[in-house]
C-alpha positions in Angstrom: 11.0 67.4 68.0 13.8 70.0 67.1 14.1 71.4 70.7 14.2 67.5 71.9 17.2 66.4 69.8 18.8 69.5 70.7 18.5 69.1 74.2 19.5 65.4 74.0 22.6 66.5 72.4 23.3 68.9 75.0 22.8 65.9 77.8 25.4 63.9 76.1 27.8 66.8 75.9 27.2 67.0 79.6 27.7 63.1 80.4 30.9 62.9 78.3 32.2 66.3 79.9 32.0 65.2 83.5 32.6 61.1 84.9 29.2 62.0 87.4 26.3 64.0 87.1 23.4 64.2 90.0 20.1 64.6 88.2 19.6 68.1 90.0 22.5 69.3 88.1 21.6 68.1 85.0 18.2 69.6 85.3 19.4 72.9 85.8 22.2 73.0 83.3 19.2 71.9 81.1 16.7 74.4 82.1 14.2 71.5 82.5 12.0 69.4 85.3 14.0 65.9 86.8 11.4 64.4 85.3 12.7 65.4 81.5 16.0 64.3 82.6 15.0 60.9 83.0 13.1 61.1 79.8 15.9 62.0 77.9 18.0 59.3 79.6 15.7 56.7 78.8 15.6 58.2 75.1 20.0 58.0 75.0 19.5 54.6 76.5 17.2 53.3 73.4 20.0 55.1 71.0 22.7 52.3 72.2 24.2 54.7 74.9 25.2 53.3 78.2 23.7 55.5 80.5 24.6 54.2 84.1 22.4 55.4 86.9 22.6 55.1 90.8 19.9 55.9 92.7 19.2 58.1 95.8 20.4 61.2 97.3 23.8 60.6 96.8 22.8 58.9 93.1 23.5 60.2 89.8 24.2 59.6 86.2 27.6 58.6 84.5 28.2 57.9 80.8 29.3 54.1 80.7 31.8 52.2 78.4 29.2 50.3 75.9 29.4 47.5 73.5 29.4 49.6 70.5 31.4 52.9 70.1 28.8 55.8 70.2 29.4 59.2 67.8 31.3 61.9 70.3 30.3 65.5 70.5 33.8 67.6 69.9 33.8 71.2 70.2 35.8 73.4 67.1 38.8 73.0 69.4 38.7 69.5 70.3 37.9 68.4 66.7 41.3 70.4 65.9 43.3 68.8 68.4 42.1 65.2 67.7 42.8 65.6 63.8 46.5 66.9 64.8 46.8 63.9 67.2 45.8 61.4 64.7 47.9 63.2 62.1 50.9 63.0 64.6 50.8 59.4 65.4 50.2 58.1 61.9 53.9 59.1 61.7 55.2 58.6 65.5 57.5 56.6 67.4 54.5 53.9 68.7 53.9 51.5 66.0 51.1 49.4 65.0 48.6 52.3 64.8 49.8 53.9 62.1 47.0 52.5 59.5 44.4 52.7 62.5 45.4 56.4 62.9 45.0 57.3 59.1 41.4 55.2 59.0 40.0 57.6 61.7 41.6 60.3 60.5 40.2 59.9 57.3 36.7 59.3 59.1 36.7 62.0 61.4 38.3 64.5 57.8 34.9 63.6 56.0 32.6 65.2 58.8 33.9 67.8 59.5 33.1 71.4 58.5 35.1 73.1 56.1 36.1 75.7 58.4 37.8 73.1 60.6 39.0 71.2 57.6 40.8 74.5 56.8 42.5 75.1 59.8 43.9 71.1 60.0 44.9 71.2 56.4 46.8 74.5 57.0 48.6 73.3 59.8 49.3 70.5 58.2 50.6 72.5 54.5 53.2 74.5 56.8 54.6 72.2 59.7 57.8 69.8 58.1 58.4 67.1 60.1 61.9 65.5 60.7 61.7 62.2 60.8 63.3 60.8 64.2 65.6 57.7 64.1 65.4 55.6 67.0 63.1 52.8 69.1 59.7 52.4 68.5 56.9 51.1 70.7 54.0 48.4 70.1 51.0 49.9 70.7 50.0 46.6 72.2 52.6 47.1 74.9 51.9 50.9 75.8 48.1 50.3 76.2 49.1 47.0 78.2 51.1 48.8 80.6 48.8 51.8 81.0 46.4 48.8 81.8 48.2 47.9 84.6 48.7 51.2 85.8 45.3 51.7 86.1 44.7 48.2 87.4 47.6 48.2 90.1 48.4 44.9 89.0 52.1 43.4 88.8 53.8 43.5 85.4 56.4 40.7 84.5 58.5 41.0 81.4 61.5 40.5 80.1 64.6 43.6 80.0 66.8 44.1 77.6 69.6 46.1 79.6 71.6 49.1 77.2 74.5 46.3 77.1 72.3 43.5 75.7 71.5 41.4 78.4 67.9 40.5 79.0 66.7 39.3 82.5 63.6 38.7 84.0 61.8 41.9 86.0 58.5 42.4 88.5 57.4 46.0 88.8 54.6 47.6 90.5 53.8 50.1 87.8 53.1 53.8 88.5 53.0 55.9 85.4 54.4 56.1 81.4 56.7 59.1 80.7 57.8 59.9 77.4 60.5 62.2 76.0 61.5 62.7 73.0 61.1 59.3 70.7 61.4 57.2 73.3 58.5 55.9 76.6 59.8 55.2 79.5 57.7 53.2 82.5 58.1 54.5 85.7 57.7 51.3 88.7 58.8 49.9 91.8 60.6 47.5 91.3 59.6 44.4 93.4 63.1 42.5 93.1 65.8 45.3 94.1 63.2 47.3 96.3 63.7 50.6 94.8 61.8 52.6 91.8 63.2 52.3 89.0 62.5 53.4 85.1 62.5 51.1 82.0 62.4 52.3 78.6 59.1 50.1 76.9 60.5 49.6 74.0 63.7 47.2 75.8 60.2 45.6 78.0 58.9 42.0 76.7 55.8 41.5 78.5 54.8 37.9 80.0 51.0 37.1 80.0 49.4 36.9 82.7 50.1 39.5 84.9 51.4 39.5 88.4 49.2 39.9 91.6 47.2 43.1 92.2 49.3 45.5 94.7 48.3 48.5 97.0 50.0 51.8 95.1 52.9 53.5 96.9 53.6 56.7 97.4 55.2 58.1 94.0 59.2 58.6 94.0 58.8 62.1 93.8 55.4 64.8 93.1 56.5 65.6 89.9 56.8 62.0 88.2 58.0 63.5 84.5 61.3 66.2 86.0 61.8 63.0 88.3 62.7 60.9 85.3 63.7 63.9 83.6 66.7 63.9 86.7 67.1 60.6 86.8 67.8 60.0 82.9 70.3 63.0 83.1 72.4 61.6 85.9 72.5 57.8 84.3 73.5 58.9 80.9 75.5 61.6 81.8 78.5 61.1 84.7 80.0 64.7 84.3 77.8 68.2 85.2 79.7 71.1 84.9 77.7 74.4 86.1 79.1 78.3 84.7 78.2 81.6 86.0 77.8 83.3 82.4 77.9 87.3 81.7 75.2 87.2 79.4 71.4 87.7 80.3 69.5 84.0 79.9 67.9 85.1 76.8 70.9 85.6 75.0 72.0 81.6 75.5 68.8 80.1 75.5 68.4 77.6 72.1 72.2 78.3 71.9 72.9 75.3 73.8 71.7 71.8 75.1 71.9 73.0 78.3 70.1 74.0 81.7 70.1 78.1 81.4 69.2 79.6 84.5 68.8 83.5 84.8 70.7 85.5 87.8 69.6 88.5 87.2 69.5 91.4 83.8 73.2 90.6 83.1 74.1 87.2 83.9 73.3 83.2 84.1 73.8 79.9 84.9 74.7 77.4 83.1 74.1 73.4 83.5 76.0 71.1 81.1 75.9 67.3 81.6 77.6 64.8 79.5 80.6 62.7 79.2 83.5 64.3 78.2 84.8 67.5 80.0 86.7 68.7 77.2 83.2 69.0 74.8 82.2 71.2 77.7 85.4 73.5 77.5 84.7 74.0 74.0 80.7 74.3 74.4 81.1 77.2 76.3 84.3 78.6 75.2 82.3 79.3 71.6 79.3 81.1 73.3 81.4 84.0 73.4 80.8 85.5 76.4 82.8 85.6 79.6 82.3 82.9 82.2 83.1 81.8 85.4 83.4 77.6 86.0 81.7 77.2 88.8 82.3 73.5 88.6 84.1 70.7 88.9 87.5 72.5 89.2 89.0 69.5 86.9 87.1 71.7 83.8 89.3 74.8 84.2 92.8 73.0 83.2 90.6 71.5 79.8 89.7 75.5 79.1 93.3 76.5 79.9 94.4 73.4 77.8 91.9 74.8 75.0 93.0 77.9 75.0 96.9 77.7 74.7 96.2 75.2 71.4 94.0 78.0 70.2 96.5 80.5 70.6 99.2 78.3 69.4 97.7 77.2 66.0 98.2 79.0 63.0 95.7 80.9 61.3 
């Protein structure tokens, strides 16, 4: 009876590991006959587990979504990384699941073992958070959108634009980004023809959805540096780029910006913002010597900088 429940254990580790199993390869990960495999299936199936199975050559077995939540098999590291998650987003930036995080938390705290608890609770005893100001998300919205993600259907809601104005949107979703405190939704936007990104927490969503579409091909391989460019060159008007005499290492967490090594003794340097003077003085206290590279506006800011320096009293 031990060896069963152990070896049924090990055949839901194996469904929730992998979306499709043929019953061949669950045989031999088991070290047992087909004819067990099907045994044991039959057995999950009687525990309330929603074993799906297809049958011939091409057949298999998949671990279905049931009516009930079953208990999941977690390795040490897994365990670790769930408690940390659930830790993380009972203080995050997506509201409404704060009290829902805690609950499970609190649930998956009391089983596990005391080594794990250890390594949570220590983690948790030396990390200080700082507590973000900014937007925050519904849950309700983030898993609606992720819904239509996966759905390919149409999403209509309301914007709120960064001056205020709201305005009805349709958007053929693609993926959620987020960086920093803040999600963004990354879709093609069905009214100006072009993708586009909307921050979710500005997005009112209208019930029901929109038609279902046929996905496009994404804006760009990389969805995350896409928005990553794409925010930097909306917020931002000015970039400035410096050839620095410093190795990368040396300026790196010194500054906001893009560091870029050359070679043992120098960089580049990428600032973006909105005031070319900030610049002058961003890279004028780095203390190293620079060349601007560009826009050749930024040199008559440092030469400006540097005569008021010279010309103030001490």
């Amino acid at each position: 009876m031990l060896e069963t429940s152990a070896r049924l254990l090990r055949l839901l580790a194996l469904l929730q590991a992998r979306s499709e199993w043929s019953g061949a390869d669950l045989a031999e990960r088991l070290g047992v006959a087909p004819r067990t495999v099907r045994r044991d299936v039959d057995r999950l199936r009687g525990l309330g587990y929603p074993v799906h199975s297809t049958p011939g050559v091409c057949g298999g077995y998949r671990l279905g979504a049931g009516a009930e939540l079953p208990p999941l098999l977690l390795d040490d590291e897994e365990a670790v990384a769930v408690a940390v998650g659930l830790r993380t987003a009972a203080n995050g930036t997506v509201t409404g699941i704060e009290e829902t995080s805690l609950r499970a938390l609190a649930k998956l705290e009391q089983v596990l073992p005391a080594r794990l608890r250890w390594r949570v609770n220590t983690l948790q005893r030396h990390t200080v958070r700082i507590n973000r100001e900014g937007p925050t998300v519904d849950a309700d919205v983030l898993t609606r959108v992720a819904a239509a993600c996966r759905d390919h259907e149409q999403l209509r809601f309301d914007y709120t634009g960064h001056r205020g104005d709201s305005a009805l949107r349709r958007a053929e979703p693609h993926r959620l980004v987020t960086k920093g405190n803040r999600w963004y939704l990354v879709g093609w936007d069905a009214d100006r023809g072009d993708w586009r990104t909307y921050r979710a927490d500005r997005m009112r969503l209208r019930t029901p959805n929109g038609p279902r579409f046929t996905p496009r091909e994404p804006p760009a391989p990389d969805v995350a540096a896409w928005v990553q460019h794409r925010l930097a060159h909306e917020m931002w008007p000015y970039e400035s780029r410096f050839l620095l005499r410093a190795p990368a290492e040396r300026i790196e967490g010194r500054t906001a910006g893009t560091v870029e090594p050359v070679d043992e003794h120098t960089c580049l340097l990428t600032l973006r913002g909105d005031d070319l003077r900030m610049m002058a003085m961003v890279v004028a206290f780095l203390d190293v010597d620079f060349e601007v590279l560009e826009p050749v506006e930024l040199k008559e800011h440092l030469r400006a900088l540097g005569e008021r320096l010279l010309c103030s009293r001490i």
